[in-house]
C-alpha positions as CSV (number, residue, x, y, z in Angstrom):
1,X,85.3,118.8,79.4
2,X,85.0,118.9,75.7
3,X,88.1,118.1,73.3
4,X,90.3,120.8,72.5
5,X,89.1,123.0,69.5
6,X,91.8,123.7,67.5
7,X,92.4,125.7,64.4
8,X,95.5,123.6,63.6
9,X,98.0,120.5,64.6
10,X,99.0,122.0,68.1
11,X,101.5,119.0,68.6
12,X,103.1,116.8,65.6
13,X,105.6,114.3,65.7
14,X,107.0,111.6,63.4
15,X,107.8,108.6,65.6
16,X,109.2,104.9,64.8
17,X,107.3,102.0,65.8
18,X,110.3,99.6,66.4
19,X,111.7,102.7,68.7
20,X,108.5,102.9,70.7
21,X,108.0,99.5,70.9
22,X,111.2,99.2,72.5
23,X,110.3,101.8,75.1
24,X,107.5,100.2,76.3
25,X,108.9,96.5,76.1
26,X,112.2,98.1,78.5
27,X,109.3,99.9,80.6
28,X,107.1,96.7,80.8
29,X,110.0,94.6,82.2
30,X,111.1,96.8,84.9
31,X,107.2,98.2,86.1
32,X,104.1,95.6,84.4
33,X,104.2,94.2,88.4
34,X,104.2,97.9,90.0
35,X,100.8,98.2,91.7
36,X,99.3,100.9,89.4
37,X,95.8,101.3,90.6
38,X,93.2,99.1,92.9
39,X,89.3,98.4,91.3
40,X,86.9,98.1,94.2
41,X,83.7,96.2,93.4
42,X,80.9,94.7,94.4
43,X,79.6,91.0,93.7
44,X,76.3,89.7,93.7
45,X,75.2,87.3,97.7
46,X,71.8,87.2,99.9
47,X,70.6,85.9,103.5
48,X,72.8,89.0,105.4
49,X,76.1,88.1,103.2
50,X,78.0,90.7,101.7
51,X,80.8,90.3,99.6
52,X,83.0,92.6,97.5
53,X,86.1,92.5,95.7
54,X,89.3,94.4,95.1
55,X,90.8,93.6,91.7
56,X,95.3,95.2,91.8
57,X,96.3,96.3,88.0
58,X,100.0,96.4,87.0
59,X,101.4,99.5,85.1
60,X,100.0,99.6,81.2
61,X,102.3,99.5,78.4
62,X,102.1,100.0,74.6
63,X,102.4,97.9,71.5
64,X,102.5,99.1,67.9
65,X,101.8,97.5,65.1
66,X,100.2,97.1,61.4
67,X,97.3,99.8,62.3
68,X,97.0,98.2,65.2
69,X,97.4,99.4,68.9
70,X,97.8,97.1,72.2
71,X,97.5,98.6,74.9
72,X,98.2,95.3,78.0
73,X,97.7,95.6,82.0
74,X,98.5,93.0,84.0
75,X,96.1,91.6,86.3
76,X,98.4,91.1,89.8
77,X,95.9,90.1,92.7
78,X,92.5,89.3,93.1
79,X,90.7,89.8,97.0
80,X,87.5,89.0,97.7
81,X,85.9,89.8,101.3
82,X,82.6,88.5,103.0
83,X,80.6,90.6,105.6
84,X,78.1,90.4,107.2
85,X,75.4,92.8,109.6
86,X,76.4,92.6,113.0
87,X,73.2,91.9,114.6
88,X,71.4,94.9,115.8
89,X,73.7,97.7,114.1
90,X,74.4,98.5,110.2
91,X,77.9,97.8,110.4
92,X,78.8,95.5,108.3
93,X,81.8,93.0,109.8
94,X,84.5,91.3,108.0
95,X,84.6,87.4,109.0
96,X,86.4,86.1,105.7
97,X,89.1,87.5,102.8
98,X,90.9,85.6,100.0
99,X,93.4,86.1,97.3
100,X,94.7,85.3,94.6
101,X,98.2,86.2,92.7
102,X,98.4,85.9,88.7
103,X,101.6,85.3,87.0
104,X,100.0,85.4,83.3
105,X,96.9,87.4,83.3
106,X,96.3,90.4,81.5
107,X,93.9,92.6,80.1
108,X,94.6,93.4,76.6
109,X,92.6,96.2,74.8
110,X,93.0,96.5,70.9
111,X,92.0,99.4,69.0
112,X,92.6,100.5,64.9
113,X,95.8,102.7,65.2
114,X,94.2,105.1,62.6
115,X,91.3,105.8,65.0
116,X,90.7,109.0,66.7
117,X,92.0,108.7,70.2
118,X,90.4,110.7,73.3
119,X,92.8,110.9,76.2
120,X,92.2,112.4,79.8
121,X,94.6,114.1,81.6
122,X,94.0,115.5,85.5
123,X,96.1,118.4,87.0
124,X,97.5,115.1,88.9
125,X,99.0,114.0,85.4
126,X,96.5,110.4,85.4
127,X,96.5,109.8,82.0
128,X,93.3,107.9,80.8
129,X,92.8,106.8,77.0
130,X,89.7,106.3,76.0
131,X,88.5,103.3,73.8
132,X,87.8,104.4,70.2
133,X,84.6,102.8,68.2
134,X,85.4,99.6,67.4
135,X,88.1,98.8,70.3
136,X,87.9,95.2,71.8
137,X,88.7,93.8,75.1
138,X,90.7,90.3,75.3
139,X,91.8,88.4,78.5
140,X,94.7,86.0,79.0
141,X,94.4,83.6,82.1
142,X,91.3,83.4,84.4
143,X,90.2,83.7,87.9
144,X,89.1,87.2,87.9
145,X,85.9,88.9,86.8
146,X,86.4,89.6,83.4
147,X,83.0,91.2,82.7
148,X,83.1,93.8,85.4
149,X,86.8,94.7,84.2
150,X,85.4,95.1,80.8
151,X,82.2,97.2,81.5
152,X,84.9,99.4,83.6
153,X,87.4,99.6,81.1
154,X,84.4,100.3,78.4
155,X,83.3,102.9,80.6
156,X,86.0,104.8,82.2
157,X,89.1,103.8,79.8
158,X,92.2,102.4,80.3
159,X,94.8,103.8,82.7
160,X,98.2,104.5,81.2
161,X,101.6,105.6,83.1
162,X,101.0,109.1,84.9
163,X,101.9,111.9,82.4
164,X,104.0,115.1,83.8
165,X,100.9,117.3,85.1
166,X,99.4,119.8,82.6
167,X,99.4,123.0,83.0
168,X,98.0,124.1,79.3
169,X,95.8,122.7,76.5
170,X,96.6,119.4,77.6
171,X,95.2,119.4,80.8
172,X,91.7,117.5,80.4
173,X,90.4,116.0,77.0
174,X,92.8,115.8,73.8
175,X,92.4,113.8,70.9
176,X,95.0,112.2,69.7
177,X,95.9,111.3,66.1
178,X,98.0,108.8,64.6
179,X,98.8,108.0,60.7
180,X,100.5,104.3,59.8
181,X,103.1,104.2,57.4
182,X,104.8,101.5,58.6
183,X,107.6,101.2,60.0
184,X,107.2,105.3,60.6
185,X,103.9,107.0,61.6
186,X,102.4,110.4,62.4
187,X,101.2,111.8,65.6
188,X,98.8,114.8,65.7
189,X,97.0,116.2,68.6
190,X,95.0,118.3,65.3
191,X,91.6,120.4,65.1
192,X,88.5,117.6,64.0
193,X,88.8,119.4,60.9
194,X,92.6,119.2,60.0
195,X,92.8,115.5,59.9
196,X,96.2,114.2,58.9
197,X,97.5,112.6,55.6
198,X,100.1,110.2,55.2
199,X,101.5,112.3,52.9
200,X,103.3,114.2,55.9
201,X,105.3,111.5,56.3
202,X,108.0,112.4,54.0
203,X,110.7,111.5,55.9
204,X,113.1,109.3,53.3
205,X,112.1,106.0,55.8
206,X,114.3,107.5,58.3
207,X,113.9,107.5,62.5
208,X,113.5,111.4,63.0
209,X,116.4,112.0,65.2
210,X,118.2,108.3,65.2
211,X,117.4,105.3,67.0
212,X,116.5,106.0,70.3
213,X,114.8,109.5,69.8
214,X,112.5,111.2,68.2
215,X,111.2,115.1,68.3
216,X,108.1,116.9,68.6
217,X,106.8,120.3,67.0
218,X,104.9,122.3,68.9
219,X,102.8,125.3,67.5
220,X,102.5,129.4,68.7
221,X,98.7,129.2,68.3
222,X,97.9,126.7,71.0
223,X,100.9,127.6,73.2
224,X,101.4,131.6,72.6
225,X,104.0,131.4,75.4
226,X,106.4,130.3,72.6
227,X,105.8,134.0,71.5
228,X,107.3,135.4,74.8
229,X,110.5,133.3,74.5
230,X,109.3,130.7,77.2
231,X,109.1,126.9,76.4
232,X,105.5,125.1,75.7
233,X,103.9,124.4,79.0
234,X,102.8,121.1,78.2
235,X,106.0,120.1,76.0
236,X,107.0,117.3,78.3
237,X,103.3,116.1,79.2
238,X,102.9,115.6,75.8
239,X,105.6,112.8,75.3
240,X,102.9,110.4,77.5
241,X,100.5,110.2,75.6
242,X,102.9,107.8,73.2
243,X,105.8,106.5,75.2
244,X,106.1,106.4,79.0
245,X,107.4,109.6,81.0
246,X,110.0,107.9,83.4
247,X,112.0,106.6,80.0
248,X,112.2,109.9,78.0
249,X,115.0,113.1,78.5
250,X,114.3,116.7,76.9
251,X,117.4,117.2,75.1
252,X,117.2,120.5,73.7
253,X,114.4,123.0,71.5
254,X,114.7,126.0,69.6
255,X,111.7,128.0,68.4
256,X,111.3,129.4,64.7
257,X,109.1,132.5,64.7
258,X,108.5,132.4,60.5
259,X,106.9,129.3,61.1
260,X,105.4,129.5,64.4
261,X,106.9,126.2,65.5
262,X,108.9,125.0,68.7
263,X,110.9,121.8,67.7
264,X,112.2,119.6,70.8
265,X,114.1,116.6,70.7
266,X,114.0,113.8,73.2
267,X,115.9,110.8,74.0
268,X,116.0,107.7,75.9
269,X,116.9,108.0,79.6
270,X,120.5,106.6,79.7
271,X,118.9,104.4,82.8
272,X,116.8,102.5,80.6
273,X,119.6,101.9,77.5
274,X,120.2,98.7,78.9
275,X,117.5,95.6,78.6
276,X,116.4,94.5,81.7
277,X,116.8,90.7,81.7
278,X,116.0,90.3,85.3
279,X,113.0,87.0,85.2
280,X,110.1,88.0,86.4
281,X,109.6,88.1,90.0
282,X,108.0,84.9,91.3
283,X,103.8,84.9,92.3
284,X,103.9,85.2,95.9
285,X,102.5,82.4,97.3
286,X,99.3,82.0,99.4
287,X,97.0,80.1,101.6
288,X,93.5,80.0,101.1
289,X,91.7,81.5,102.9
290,X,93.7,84.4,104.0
291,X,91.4,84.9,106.9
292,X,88.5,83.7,108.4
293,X,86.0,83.9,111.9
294,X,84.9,80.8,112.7
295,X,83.3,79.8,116.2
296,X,84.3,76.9,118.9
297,X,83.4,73.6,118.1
298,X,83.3,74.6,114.2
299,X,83.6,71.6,111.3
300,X,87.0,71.3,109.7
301,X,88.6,74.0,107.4
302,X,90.1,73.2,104.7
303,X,93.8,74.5,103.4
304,X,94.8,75.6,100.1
305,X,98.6,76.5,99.2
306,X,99.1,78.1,96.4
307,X,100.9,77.8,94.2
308,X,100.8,73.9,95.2
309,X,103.8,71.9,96.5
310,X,104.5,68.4,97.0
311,X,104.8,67.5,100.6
312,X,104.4,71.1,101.8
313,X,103.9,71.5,105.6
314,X,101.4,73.5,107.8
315,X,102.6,75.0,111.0
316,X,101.3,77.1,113.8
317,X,102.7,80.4,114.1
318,X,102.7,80.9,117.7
319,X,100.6,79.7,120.0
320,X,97.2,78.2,119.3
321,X,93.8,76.7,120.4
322,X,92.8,75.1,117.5
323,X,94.5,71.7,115.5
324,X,96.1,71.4,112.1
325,X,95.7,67.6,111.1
326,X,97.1,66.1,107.6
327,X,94.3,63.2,106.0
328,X,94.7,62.0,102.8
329,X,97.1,64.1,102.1
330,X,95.0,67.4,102.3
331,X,95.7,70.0,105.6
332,X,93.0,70.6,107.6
333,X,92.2,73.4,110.6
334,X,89.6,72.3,113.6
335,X,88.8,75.2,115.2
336,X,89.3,75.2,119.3
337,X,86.7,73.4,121.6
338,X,83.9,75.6,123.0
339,X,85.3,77.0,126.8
340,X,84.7,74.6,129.5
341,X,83.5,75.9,131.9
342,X,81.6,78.0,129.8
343,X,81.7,82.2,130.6
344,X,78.6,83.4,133.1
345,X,76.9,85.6,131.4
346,X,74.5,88.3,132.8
347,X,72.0,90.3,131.8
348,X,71.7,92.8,133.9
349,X,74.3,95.3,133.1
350,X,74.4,98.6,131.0
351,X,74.1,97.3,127.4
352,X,70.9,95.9,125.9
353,X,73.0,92.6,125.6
354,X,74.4,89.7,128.1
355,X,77.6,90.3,129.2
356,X,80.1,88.2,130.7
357,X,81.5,88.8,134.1
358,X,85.3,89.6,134.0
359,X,86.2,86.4,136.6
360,X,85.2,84.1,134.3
361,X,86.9,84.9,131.1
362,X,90.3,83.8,129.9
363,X,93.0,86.6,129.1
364,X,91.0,87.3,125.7
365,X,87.4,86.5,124.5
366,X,89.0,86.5,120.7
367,X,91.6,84.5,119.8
368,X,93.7,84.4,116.4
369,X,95.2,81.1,115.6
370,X,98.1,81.6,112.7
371,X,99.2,79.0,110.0
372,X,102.0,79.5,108.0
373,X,103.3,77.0,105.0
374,X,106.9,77.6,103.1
375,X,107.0,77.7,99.3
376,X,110.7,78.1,98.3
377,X,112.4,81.2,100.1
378,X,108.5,82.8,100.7
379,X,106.2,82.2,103.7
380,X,102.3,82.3,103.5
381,X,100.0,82.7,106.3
382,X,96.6,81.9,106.8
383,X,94.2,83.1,109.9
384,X,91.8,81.6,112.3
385,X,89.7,84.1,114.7
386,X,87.5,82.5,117.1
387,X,85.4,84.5,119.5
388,X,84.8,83.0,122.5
389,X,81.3,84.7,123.7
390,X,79.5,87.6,122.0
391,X,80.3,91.1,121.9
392,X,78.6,94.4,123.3
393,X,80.0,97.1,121.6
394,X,80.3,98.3,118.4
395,X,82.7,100.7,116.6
396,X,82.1,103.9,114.5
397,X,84.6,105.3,112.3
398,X,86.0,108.3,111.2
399,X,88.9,110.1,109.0
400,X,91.8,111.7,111.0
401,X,94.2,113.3,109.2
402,X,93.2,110.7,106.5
403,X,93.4,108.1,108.4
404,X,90.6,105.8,110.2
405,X,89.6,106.5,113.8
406,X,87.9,104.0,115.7
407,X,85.6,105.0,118.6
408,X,84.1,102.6,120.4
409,X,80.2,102.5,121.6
410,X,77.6,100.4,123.2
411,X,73.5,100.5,123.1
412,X,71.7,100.8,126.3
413,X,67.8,100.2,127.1
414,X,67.8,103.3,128.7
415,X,68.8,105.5,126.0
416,X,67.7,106.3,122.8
417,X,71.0,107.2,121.1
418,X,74.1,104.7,121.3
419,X,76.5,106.1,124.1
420,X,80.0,106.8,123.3
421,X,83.0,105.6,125.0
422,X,85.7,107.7,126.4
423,X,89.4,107.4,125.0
424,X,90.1,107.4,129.0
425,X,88.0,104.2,129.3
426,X,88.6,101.9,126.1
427,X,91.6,99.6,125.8
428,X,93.2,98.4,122.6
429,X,94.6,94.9,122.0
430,X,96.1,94.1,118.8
431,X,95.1,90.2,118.2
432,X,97.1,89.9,114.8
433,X,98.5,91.9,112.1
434,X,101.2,94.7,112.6
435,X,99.3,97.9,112.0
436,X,99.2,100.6,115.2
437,X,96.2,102.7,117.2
438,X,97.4,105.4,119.3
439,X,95.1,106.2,122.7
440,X,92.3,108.3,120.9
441,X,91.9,105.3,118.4
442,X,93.5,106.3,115.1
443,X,94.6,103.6,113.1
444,X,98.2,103.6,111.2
445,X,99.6,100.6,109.1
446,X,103.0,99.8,109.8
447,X,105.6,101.2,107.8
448,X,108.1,98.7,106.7
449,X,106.1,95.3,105.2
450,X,102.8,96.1,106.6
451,X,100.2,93.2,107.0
452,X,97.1,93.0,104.6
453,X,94.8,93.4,107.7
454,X,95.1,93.9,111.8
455,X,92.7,92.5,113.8
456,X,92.1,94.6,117.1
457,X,90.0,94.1,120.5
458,X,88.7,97.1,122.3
459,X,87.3,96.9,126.1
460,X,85.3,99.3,127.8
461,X,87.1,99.5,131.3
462,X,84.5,101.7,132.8
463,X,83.4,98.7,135.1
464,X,85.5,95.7,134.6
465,X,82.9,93.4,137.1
466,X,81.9,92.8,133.5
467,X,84.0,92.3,130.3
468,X,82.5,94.9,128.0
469,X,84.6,94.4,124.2
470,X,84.1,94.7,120.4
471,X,86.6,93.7,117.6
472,X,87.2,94.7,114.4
473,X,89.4,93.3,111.0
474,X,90.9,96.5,109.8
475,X,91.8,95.9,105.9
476,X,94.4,98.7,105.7
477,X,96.3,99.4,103.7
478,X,94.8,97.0,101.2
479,X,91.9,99.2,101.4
480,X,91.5,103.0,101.0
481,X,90.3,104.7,104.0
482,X,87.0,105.3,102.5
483,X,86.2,101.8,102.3
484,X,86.7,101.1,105.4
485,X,84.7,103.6,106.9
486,X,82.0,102.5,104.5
487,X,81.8,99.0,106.3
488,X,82.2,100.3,109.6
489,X,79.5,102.7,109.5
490,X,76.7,101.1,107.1
């Protein structure tokens, strides 16, 4: 959608830079850590290997200064994933993930304050500025892919706090206007050929409407509801695209038909008067790697805690197969020994594949080994799944209600087409994690603390002389539905 065409400034204000500055630095300390949106990338492997990446942003906040704008997002937690084909079938399975959390990283985007500025706004009220000609792209700390986040950012914008939805003029492109005259500066949302002039800021040096407010004209041309004694539409979407929604109060407006203008003032949300002096909240701490399959009689895994402690401690929680062994100071997983006696495995059954018969397998053919490690009052985990013998089956997904649905399958030499199990026949065993499947195989995560991934075995009980089974690492919620699916299905 094009920008907005308009004959005159449709919104003006006159707005202090300390005041605003002030409103972001109170919104900054109480919501830069809020999840604010998830990037979902790809990265560059070969021989079969997959990987991808999901990249969590913290909320955006503003920064005025000598015709200069900042606009900073903090950079909260880096996953990466590798998958790989499961042999004969496109999906694509999920046998390692690992994370990182940043405690000073940020993406910091600086633009001329002077320059024209394109926003976005979706009937959703995501706001989305734009980077003006000659904007740049800086980093502070490391670890992440700074490239992709700047051919994103160069591409699709930067995502500020959600504006109240639009229901007028400001409801998809604007361009927005601002004039320095430090410490006091214009804002326009003008026509292209009104632009403004400092001139207009005759205001004696004075904040508009004292020190934590400020007002906003808005003019009968671009909101003709103003003619028919009702408010601007817009009027409080409008406030986003310079200060954050969650901090600002309408305190009162009058309209002046001689003039065609609706003046509104605004003021800080008595919530956020006070500074938040709370510290920031401490990096959660993690083990890498967060997950991995790895098969009997594997080499030694190594354990990373971060962030590091002297004399930290390993330990198993719950049962386990495998070892955790301390040498040279370093922890170290060894994977369990290969089953002795070893499953019978037959060939002749109803899949194209050997399967195992039922007397010869222990209570599960995957098994999850768990290793936890304290860092102050937080625990990390780190997971170990080991599959005893090979599977038959194989999932396909689908939405439910948004949600994923799992529905289990198996290829046969005498048909063409995979055959589909029935709900009736398949049983679900959760092998780690806390999310839920009901009986037709519809995935929830749990609702209180839920776990970056379940892991899940599914037999086909049809004919248990043989132990028919496929398993699954289902990265919910870390992962939108979509996603998931995508792997699942190929």
């Amino acid at each position: 959608m094009p920008p907005k065409d308009l004959s005159q400034p449709s919104i003006m204000t006159v707005l202090s830079k300390p005041d605003l500055n002030e409103y972001w630095d109170r919104h900054a300390s109480r919501k830069r850590n809020t999840l604010s949106e998830k990037i979902i990338y790809d990265e560059e492997a070969g021989f079969g290997i997959y990987k991808f990446g999901a990249l969590d942003l913290g909320t955006a906040f503003m920064r005025f200064g000598e015709d200069l704008l900042l606009v900073v997002q903090r950079v909260l937690r880096y996953m990466g994933f590798r998958t790989r084909i499961r042999s004969g079938t496109i999906t694509q399975r999920i046998y390692e993930i690992n994370q990182a959390w940043y405690s000073d990283a940020d993406v910091v985007v600086m633009m001329t304050l002077s320059a024209p500025l394109k926003y976005t706004i979706d009937n959703e009220g995501s706001l989305t500025l734009r980077l003006p000609a000659g904007a740049t792209i800086h980093h502070n700390g490391s670890g992440y892919p700074k490239e992709m986040v700047d051919d994103l950012i160069q591409e699709r914008g930067i995502k500020l706090p959600s504006a109240v939805p639009p229901t007028g003029i400001l409801l998809g492109d604007t361009i927005g206007q601002f004039t320095d005259g430090d410490p006091l500066m214009l804002f326009q949302v003008p026509a292209p050929s009104t632009p403004s002039s400092p001139d207009t800021l005759s205001v004696n040096g004075e904040r508009l409407t004292g020190p934590v407010g400020f007002g906003i004209i808005y003019q009968d041309t671009a909101f003709p509801e103003l003619k028919q004694g009702h408010p601007p539409r817009d009027r409080d979407t409008a406030v986003s695209l310079f200060a954050p929604k969650e901090m600002i109060d309408f305190m009162n407006g009058a309209y002046y038909p001689a003039s065609g203008a609706y003046s509104a003032e605004f003021a800080l949300n008595s919530a956020f008067e006070a500074t938040d002096s709370a510290s920031e909240p401490a990096v959660p701490a993690s083990i890498y790697p967060l997950l991995k399959e790895v098969y009997a009689g594997a080499e030694k895994q190594a354990l990373t805690l971060e962030p590091a402690t002297p004399n930290s401690q390993f330990t198993f929680d719950g049962e386990a197969l495998g070892e955790l062994k301390q040498e040279s100071g370093s922890w170290f997983y060894y994977p369990p020994a290969p089953l002795d006696p070893a499953v019978i495995l037959e060939v002749n059954n109803k899949t194209n594949v050997p399967a195992a018969l039922s007397a010869t397998v222990p209570e599960y053919p995957l098994v999850a080994d768990v290793i936890k490690a304290q860092v102050g009052s937080q625990y990390a985990t780190s997971t170990f799944l080991t599959p005893l013998f090979g599977e038959t089956h194989f999932f396909k997904a689908s939405l439910s209600s948004g949600k994923v649905k799992l529905t289990l399958f198996y290829s046969s030499f005498e048909h063409d087409e995979p055959i589909e199990v029935s709900a009736e026949n398949t049983q679900w065993v959760r092998i780690t994690g806390n999310g839920n499947i009901d009986k037709s195989g519809v995935f929830t995560p749990a609702a209180d603390q839920p776990s970056p991934f379940t892991v899940w075995l599914a037999r086909d009980i049809e004919d248990d002389h043989y132990y028919y089974w496929a398993s699954v690492v289902l990265p919910l919620p870390i992962l939108e539905p979509a996603k998931v699916l995508q792997l699942i299905n190929g």
